[in-house]
C-alpha positions in Angstrom: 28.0 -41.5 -11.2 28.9 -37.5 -11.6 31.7 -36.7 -13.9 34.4 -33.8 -14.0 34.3 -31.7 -17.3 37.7 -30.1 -17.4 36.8 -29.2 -21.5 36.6 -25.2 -20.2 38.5 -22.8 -22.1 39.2 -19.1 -20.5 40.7 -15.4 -21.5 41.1 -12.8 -19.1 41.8 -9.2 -18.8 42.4 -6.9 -15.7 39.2 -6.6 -14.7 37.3 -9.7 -15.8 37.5 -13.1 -16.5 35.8 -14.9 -19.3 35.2 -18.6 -19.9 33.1 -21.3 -21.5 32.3 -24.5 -20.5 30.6 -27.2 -22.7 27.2 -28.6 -21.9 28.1 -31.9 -23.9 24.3 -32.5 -24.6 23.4 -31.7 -21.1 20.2 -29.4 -20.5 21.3 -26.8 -18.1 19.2 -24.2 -16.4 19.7 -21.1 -13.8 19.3 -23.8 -10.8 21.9 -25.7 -12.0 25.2 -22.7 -11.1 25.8 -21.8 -8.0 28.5 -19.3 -7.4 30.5 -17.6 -4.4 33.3 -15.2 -4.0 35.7 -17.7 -4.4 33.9 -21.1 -5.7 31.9 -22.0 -8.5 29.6 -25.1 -9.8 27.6 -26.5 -12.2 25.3 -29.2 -11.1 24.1 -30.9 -14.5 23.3 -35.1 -13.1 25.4 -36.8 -14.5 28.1 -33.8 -15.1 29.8 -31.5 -12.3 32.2 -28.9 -13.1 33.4 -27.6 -9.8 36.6 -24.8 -9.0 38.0 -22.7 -6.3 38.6 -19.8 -8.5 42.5 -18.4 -8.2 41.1 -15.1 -6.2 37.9 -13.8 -4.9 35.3 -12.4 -7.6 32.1 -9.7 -7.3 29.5 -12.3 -7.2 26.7 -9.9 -7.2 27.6 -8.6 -10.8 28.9 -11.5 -12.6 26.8 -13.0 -14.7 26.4 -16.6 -16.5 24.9 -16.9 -19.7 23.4 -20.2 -21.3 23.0 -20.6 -25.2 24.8 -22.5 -28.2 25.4 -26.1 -26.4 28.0 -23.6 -24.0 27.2 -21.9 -20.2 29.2 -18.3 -20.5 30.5 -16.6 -17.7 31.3 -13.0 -17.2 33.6 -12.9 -13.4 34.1 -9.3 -12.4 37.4 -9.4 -10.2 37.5 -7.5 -6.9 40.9 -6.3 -7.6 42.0 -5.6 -10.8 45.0 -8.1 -11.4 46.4 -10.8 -13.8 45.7 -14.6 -12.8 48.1 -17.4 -13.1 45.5 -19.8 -13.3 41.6 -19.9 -13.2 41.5 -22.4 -10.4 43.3 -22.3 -7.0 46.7 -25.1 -7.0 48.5 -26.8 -4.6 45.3 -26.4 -2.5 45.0 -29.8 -0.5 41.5 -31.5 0.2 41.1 -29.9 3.6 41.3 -26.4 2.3 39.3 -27.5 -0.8 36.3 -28.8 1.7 36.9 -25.7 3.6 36.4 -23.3 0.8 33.0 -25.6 -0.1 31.3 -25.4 2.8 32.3 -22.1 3.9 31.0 -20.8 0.5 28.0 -22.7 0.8 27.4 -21.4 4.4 27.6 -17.8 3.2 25.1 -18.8 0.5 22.3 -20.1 3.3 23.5 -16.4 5.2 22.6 -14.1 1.9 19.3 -16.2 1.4 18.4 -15.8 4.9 19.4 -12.5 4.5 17.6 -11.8 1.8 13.9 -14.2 2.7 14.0 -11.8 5.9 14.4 -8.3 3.9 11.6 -9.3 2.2 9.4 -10.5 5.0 10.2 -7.1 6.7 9.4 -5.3 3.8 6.0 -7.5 3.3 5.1 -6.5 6.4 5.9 -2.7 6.0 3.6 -2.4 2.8 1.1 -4.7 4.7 1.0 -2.2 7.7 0.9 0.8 4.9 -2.0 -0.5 3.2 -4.5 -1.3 6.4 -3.6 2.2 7.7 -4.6 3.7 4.7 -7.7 1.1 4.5 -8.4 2.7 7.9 -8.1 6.7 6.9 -10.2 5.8 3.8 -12.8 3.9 6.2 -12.6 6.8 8.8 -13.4 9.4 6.2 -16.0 8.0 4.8 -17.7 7.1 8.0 -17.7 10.6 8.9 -19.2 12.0 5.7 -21.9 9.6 6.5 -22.0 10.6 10.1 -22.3 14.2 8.5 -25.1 13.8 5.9 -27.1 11.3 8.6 -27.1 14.8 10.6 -27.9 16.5 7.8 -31.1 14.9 7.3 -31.5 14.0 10.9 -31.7 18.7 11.7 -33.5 18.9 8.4 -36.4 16.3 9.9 -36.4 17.8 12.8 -37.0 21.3 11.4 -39.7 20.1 8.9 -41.4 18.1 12.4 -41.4 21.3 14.0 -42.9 23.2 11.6 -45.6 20.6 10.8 -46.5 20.5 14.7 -46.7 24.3 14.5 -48.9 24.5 11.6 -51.2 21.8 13.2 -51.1 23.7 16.6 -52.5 27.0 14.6 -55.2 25.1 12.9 -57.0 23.2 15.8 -56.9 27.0 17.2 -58.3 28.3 13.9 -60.8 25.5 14.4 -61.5 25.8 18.4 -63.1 29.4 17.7 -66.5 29.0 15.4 -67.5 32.5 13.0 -70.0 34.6 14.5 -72.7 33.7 11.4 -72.2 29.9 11.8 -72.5 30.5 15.8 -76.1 32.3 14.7 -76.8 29.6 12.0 -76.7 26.7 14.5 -78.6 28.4 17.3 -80.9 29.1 15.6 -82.5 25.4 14.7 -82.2 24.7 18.6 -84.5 27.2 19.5 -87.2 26.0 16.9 -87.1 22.6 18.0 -87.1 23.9 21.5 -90.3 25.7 21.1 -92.0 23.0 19.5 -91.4 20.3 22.1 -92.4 23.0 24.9 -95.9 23.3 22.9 -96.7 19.9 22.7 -95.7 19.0 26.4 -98.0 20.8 29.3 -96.8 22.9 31.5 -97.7 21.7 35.1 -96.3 24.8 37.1 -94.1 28.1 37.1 -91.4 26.4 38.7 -91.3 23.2 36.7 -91.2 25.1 33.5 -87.9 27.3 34.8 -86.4 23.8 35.4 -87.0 22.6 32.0 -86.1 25.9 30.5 -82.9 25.4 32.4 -82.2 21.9 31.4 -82.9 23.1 27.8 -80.2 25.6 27.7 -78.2 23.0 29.0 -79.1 20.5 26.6 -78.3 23.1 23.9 -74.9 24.0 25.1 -73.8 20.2 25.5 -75.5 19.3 22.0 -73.1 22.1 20.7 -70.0 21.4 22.0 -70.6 18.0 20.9 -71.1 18.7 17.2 -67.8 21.0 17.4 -65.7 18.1 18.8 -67.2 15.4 16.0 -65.9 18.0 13.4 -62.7 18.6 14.8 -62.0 14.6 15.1 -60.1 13.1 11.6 -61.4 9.8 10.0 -59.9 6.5 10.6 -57.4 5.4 8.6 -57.5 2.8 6.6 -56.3 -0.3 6.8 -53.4 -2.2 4.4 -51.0 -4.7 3.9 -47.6 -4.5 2.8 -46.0 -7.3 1.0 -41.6 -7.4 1.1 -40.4 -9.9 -1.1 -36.3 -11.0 -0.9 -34.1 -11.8 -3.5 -32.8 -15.9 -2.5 -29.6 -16.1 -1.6 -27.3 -19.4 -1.3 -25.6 -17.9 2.0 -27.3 -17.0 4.9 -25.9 -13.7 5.7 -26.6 -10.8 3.8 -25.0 -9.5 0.6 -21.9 -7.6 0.5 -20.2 -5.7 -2.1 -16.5 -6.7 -0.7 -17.5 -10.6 -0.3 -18.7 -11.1 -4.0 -15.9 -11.9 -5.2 -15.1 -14.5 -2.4 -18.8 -15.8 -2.3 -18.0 -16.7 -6.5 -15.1 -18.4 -6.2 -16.3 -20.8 -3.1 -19.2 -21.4 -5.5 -17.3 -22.0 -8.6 -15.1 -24.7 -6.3 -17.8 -26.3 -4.6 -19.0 -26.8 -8.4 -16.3 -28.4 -9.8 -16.0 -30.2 -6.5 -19.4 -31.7 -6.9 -18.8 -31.9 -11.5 -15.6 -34.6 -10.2 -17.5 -36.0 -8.0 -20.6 -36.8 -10.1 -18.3 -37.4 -13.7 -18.2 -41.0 -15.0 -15.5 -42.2 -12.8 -15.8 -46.2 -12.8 -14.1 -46.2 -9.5 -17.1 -44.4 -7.8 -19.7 -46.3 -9.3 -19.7 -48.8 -6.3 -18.6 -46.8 -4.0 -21.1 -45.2 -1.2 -21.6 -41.6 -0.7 -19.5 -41.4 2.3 -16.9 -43.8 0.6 -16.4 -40.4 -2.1 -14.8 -38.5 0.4 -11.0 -38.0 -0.3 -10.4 -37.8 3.5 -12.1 -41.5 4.0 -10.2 -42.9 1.2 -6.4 -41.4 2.5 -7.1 -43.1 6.1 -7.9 -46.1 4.1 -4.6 -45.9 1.9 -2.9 -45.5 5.1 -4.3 -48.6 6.9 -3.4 -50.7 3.6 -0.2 -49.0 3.8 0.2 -50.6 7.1 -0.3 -53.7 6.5 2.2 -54.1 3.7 -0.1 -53.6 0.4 2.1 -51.0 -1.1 0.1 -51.3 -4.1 -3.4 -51.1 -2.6 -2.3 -47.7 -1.2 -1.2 -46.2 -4.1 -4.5 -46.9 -5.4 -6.8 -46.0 -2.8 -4.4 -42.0 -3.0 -4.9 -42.3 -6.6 -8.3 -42.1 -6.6 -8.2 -39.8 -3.6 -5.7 -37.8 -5.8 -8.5 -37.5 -8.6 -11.1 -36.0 -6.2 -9.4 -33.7 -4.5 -5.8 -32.5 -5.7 -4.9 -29.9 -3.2 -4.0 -32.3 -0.2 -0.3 -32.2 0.3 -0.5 -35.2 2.6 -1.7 -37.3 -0.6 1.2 -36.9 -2.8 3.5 -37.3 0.4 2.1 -40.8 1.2 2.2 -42.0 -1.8 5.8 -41.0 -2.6 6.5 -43.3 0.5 4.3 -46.2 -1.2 6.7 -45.7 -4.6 10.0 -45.3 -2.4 8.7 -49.3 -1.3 8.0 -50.5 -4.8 11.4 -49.1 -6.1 8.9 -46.6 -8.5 12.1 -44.0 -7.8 11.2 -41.2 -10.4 7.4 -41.3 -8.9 8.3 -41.0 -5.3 10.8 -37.8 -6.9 7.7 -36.6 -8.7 5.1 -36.8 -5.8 7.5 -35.4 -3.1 8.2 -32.1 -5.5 4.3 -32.2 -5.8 3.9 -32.5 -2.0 6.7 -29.6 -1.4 4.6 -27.5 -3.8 1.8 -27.3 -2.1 3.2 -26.7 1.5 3.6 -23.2 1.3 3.9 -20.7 2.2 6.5 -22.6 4.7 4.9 -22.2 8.3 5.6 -23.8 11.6 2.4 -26.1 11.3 3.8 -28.2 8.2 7.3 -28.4 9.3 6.8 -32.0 9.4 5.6 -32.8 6.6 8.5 -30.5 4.7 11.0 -32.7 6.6 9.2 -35.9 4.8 9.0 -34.5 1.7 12.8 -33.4 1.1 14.0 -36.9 3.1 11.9 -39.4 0.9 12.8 -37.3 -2.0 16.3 -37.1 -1.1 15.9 -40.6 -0.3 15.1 -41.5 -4.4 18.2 -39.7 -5.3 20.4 -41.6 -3.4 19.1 -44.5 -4.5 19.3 -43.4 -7.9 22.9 -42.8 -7.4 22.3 -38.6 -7.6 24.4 -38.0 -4.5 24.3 -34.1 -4.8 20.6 -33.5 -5.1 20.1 -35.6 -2.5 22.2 -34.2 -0.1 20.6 -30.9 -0.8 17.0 -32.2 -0.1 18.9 -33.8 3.5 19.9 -30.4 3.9 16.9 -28.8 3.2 15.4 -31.1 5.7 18.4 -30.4 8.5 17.7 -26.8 8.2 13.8 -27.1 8.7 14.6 -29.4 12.0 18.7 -29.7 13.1 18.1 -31.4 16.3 16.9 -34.7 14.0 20.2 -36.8 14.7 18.9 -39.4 12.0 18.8 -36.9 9.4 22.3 -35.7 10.2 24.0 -38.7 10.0 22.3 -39.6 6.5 23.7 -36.6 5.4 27.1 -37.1 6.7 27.0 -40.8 5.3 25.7 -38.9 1.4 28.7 -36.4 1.9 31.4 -40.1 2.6 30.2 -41.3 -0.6 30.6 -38.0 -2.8 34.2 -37.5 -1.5 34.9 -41.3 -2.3 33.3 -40.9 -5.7 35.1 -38.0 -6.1 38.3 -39.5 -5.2 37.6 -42.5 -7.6 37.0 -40.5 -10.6 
């Protein structure tokens, strides 16, 4: 049951107030204060110090410092003035409740506030960085477009010239030296002659026509023998191996995926190093019976059925092969919440809540399940204010949930009734 520490001691000056309040062996952190204009609390389980201070404070630069077995604070006033008392008297219950929840309501306001400054501002440097992604990109696309061009005039100028120079040899070539013209005449007519002497001559006229088909003869033999030189020899023929480095993915290396491509590696290995250590759990298991996904419909249909302990073990083991599913740790902190296991089913649902973020519209759901059943174990564990705040979380993620609204109204009935019987 919480407890009121009224052990505080406090000195003030025109400006500031200054007070102490003992910790009594408590373990306080940060989380523990909250502080408004005109409230303050400190949220230790099983201790509460709460106070509607006497006048409204700067709660931006008052500070709270924790050391020696004491919490210190440091309240700037808004208005420089002398108190009567620290706290507010002859303030009645209504005004009290009033002065809560109004403080806590302007609390939820500044964080809203603030969760939306910073998503606005996310999004600013977000929207900075691609467009300066994209100039970088743009530039150096067009220095590639200009050196590709580059290269692309300076190959067209050296496949100009090269045409040109071939264009003036096969006309160097076409037109044969007056000595070499002599050189290769010359052997025609000898072998000319000779076949004319050892062939008779039947008639004037028939030797014209074979004079004439002679000098043909030569002139075709020439041009012939002109156009063999002129014609290059055959290439030859070869056969170009390409070998390629193996890769494990199928598309093609990239400087900016290497990075990515090493860690899915590194986690599919120590996926596959759990999966293959000496686990005596998966020794008689099948290969499809190792998949974390089988064995959490599993726990849920032993869950079902009413073997609260079955489940937790079939998420256990599911747990040790992969521990990234949210959905896990949330079913199994309903599996404790059943077997009374309360600090588990706190444990779990702080793991599930963990791992649902960043906080999206997708898992909404499963954020409502997680702060109920956690909230849930603190009720049951008598920690009315922590698990009010977990029912509040939840009403916040989903206030049209009538079930969850009542809860909480029932939690807030029994803190005012213990606070009244203390």
């Amino acid at each position: 049951m919480p407890l009121w520490l009224r052990e505080e001691s406090w000195h003030q000056t025109p400006a500031a107030v200054y007070f102490s309040l003992p910790l009594r062996g408590a373990r306080a952190t940060s989380d523990c204060i909250f502080c408004s204009e005109q409230y303050l609390k400190v949220s230790i389980p099983p201790f509460l110090f709460e106070a509607v201070l006497y006048a409204p404070i700067d709660e931006t630069n008052s500070t709270a410092r924790i050391g020696n077995g004491n919490i210190f604070f440091t309240l700037y006033k808004k208005e420089p003035a002398m108190w009567d008392s620290l706290t507010l008297a002859n303030a009645d219950k209504e005004k009290l409740q009033y002065l809560r929840e109004n403080a806590v309501l302007k609390a939820q306001e500044k964080a809203k506030e603030e969760m939306e400054a910073k998503r606005i501002t996310k999004q600013e440097h977000k929207k900075y960085a691609l467009e300066a992604t994209m100039k970088l990109e743009e530039a150096e696309r067009k220095r590639i477009e200009d050196l590709k061009e580059k290269e692309r005039q300076k190959v067209t100028k050296e496949l100009e010239l090269w045409k040109k120079q071939q264009k003036d040899g096969d006309k160097y070539k076409s037109i044969p030296k007056k000595g070499e013209l002599h050189q290769e005449i010359e052997p025609l007519k000898e072998r000319k002659n000779e076949q004319m002497n050892k062939t008779r001559i039947p008639s004037e006229g028939a030797s014209k026509t074979s004079l004439k088909s002679t000098k043909g003869c030569s002139s075709s033999i020439f041009s012939q023998n002109l156009m063999e030189e002129q014609l290059p020899a055959p290439r030859a023929a070869a056969t170009i191996k390409v070998n390629f480095t193996p890769r494990v993915f199928p598309t093609a290396l990239r400087e900016s995926r290497v990075a990515e491509e090493e860690e899915w590696l590194h986690k599919q290995a120590e996926a596959r190093r759990i999966i293959n250590s000496d686990l005596s759990e998966l020794e008689d298991l099948k290969e499809e019976e190792k998949n974390p996904d089988w064995l959490k419909d599993k726990g849920n249909k032993i869950f079902a059925m009413g073997d609260y302990l079955g489940a937790v073990n079939a998420y256990n083991l599911a747990v040790r092969l992969n521990s990234s599913l949210p959905l896990l740790y949330l079913n199994r902190a309903a599996c404790h919440l059943k077997l009374r296991n309360l600090h588990k089913a706190i444990e779990d649902s702080s793991k599930a809540l963990e791992l649902l973020t960043p906080p999206v519209p997708d898992n909404e759901t499963a954020r409502v399940k997680a702060h109920v059943r956690r909230g849930t174990a603190f009720c049951q564990l008598e920690l009315y204010t922590e698990g009010l705040q977990d029912y509040e979380a939840a009403l916040k993620i989903d206030p049209r949930n009538k079930n969850i609204e009542n809860d909480a109204e029932k939690i807030r009935q029994l803190i005012q009734g213990t606070m009244q019987s203390s």
